[in-house]
C-alpha positions as CSV (number, residue, x, y, z in Angstrom):
1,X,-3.8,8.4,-2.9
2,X,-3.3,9.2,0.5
3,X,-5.3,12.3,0.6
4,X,-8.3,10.4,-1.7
5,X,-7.6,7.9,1.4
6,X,-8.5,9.6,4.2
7,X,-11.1,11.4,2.4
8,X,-9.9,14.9,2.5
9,X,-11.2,17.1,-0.3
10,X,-8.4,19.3,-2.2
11,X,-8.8,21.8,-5.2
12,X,-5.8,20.0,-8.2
13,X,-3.7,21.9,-9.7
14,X,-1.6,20.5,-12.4
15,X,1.4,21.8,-12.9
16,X,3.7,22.5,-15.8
17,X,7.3,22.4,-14.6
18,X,8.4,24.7,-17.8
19,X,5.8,27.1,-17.2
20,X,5.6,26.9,-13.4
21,X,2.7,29.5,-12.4
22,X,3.1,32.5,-9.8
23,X,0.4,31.3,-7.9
24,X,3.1,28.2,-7.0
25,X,5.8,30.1,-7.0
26,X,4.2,32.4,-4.3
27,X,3.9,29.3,-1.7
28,X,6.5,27.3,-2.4
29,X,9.9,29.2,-3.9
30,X,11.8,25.9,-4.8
31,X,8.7,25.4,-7.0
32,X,8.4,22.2,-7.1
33,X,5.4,19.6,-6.7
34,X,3.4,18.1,-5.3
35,X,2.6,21.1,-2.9
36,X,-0.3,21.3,-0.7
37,X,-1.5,24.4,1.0
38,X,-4.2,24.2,3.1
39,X,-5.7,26.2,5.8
40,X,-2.1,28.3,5.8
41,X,0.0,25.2,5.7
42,X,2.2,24.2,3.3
43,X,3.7,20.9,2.4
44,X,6.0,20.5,-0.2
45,X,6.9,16.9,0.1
46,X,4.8,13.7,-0.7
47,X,5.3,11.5,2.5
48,X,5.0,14.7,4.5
49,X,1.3,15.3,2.8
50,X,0.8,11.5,3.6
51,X,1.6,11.6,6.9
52,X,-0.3,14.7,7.3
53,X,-3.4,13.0,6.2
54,X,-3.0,9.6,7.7
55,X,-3.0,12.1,11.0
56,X,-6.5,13.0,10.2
57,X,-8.4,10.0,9.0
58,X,-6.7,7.1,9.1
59,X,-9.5,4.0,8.9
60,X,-7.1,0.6,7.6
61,X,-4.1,1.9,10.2
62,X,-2.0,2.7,6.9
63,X,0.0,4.6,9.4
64,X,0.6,1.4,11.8
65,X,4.1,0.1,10.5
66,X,7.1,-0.6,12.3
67,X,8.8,2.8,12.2
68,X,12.4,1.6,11.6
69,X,11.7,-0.3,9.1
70,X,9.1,1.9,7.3
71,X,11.8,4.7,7.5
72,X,14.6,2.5,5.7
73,X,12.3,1.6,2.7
74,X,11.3,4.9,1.8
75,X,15.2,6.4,2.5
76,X,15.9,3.9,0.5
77,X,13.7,4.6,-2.1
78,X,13.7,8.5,-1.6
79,X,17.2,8.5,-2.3
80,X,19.7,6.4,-4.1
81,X,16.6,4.7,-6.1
82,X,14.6,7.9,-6.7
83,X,18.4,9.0,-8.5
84,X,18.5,5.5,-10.6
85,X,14.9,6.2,-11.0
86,X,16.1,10.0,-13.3
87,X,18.7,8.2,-14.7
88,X,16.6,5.0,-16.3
89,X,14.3,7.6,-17.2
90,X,16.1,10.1,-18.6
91,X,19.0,8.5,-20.1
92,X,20.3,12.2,-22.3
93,X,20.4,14.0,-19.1
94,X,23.2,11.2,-18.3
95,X,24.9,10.7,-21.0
96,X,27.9,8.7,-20.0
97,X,25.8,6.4,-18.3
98,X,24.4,2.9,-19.8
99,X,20.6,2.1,-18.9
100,X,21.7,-1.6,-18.5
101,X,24.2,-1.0,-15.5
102,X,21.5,1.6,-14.1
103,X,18.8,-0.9,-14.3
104,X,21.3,-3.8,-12.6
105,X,22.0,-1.3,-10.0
106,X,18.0,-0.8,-9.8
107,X,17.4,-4.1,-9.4
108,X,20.3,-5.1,-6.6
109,X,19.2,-2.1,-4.5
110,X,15.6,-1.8,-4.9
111,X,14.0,-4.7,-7.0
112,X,15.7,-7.8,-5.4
113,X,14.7,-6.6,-1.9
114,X,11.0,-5.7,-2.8
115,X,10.4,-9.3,-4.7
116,X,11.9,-11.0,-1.3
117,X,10.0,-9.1,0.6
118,X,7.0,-9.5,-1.4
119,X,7.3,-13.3,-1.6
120,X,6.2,-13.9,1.7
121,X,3.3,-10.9,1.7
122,X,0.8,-9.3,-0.4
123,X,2.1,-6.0,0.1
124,X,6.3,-4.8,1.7
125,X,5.2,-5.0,6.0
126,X,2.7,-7.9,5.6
127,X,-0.8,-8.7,4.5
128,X,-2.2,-5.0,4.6
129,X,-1.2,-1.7,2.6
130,X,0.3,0.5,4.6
131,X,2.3,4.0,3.6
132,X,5.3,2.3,2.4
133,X,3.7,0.7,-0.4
134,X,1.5,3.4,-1.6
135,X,4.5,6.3,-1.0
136,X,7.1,3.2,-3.3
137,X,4.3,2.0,-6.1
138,X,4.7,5.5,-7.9
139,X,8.2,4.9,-8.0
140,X,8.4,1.5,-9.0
141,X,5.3,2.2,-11.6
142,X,7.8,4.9,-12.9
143,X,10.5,2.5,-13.5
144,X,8.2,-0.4,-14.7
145,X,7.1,2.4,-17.5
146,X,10.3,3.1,-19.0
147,X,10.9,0.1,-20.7
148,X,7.5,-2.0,-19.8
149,X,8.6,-5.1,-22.1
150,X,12.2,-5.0,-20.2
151,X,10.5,-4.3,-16.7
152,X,8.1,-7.8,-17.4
153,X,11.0,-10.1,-18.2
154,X,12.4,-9.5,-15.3
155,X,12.7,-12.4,-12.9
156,X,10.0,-10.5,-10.2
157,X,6.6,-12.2,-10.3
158,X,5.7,-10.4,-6.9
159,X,6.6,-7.5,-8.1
160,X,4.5,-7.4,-11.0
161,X,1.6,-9.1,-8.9
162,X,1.6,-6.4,-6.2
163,X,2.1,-3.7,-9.1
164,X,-0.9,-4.8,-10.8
165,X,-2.7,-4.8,-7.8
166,X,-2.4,-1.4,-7.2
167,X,-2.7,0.2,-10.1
168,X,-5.8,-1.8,-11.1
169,X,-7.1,-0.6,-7.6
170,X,-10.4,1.4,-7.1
171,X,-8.4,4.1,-5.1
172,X,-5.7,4.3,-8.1
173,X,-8.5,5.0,-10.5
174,X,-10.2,7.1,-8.2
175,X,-6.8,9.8,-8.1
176,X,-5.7,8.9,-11.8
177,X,-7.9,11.6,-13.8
178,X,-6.1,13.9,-16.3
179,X,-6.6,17.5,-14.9
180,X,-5.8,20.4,-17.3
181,X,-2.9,22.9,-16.5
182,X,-3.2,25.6,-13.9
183,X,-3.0,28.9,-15.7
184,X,-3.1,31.5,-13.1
């Protein structure tokens, strides 16, 4: 979204993780996405590629947050909810685990805070989109996908309102088109 954003053009490449090309590989040797390489740079993590494109065209000031508090959302979510995250979403790779204590976890660390903080704003640092919302909403459309009937009774109104909002977006649809595998 951030790249579609700032209106830089990028050749996509989608990726399958079990058949992970050599072209990838070649790049970047952890081999995992996204990755962007462009003019001999390489960025293997999302809110680097962000930031790296907010630093060229940058027209709504998506970049203009209150660092401190920008930073602890996304560590926040980067971590210990991006963890939940795998385990609501792939409940045989943890076994001993029960998707109703993962999902109360979810929702203390990561759910309660986002419907407080969306309450009093249309999106998480005030009445603009900024980075923080559009590096969280994949995460939080992740979780929201598992179990969508669960997700919509929870008690989290601006949540869902803020949700909807982006994905019905004309920049969501804009980045949201089905590309076929790379095949080198």
């Amino acid at each position: 979204m951030a790249l579609q954003y700032a209106g830089i053009e990028v050749e996509h490449r989608e990726i399958s993780l079990r058949d992970k090309p050599q072209s990838l590989l070649l790049v970047s040797p952890k081999g995992t996405v996204p990755v962007l390489c462009i003019d001999g740079l390489v960025l293997e993590q999302s809110l680097d590629i962000m930031n790296w494109a907010l630093g060229r065209s940058d027209p709504d000031g998506w970049a203009e947050v209150n660092e401190s508090i920008a930073q602890n959302w996304i560590q926040e979510n980067d971590g210990p909810f991006k963890l939940l995250l795998d385990q609501y979403k792939y409940p045989h790779r943890y076994p001993d685990l029960n998707s109703e204590e993962v999902l109360s976890t979810a929702t203390e660390l990561m759910l309660k805070p986002l419907e407080t903080a969306l309450e009093s704003s249309q999106y998480l640092l005030g009445s603009k989109l900024t980075l923080v919302d559009v590096a969280i909403f994949p995460f939080i459309r992740q979780f929201s996908m598992v179990d969508s009937k669960r997700f919509e009774e929870l008690p989290f109104p601006s949540i869902q309102k803020w949700l909807n909002q982006l994905i019905e977006s004309e920049l969501f649809y804009s980045v949201m088109h089905q590309h076929p595998t790379w095949i080198d």
